[in-house]
N, C-alpha and C positions, 0 to 999 in steps of 0.2 A: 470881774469874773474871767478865768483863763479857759482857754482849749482843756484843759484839765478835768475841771468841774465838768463837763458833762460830755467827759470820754467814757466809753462802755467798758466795764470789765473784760467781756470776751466781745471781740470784732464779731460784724454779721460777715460772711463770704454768699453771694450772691451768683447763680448763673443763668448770666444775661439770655435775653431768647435770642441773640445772636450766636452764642456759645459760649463769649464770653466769660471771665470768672473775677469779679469785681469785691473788694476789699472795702467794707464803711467800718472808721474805726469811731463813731460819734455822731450824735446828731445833728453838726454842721452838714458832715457828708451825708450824711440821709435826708436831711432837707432840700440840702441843693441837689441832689438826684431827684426825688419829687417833682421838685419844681423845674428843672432842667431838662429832664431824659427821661422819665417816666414813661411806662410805654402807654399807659390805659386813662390815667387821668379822670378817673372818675371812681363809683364804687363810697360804699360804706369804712369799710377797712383804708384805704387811702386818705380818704377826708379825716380819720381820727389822726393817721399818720403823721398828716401835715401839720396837727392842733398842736400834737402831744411832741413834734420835735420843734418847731416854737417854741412851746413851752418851757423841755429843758435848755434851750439857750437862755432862756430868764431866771432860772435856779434851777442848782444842780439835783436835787431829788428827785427829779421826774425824770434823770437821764435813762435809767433802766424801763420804765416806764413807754417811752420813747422808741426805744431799742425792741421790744415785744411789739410796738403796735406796726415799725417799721415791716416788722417780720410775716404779722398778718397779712400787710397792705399785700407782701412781695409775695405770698403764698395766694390771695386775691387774684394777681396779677397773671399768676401763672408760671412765676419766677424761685424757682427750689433754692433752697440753702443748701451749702456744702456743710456738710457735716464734719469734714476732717480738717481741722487746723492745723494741720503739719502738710495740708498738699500745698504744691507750689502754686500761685495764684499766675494764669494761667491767659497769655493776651493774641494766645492764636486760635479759631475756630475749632469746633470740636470735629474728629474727625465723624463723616456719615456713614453710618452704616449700610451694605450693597442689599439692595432690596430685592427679594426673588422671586 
């Protein structure tokens, strides 16, 4: 089985609670963020997370499968999807808004 088989259609875009704006194009990089960098590490939505991108690295059918449960984990977490696939992905902090 290749990097292939259980790449996503459309990449998830991610932004970090550091500011952040992080790119997964497949459930290798969605797994190893889980298991790596995760901010929360626990939760109902993250633990199907973890199952279900396992899972598509052992057949590709459940890539998309995969890819939704990543999306819940990271809306659990607190962590928003970018919605526009044509923004630039993004590796310097966002700037803060002056509070009054």
């Amino acid at each position: 089985m290749t990097e292939a088989d259980f790449t996503w259609n459309v990449p998830v875009e991610l932004e970090l609670p550091c500011g952040l704006t992080r790119r997964f194009l497949n459930a290798y990089d969605a797994l190893d963020f889980l298991d790596a960098e995760w901010p929360t590490r626990r939760g109902p939505a993250y633990e199907r997370a973890l199952r279900l991108c396992r899972n598509a690295l052992r057949g590709a059918r459940a890539a998309e499968l995969a890819r939704s449960a990543f999306i819940a984990a990271a809306d659990e977490a607190g962590m928003r999807q970018c919605l526009n696939p044509r923004k630039r992905v993004s590796f310097l902090p966002r700037a803060r808004s002056a509070v009054a």
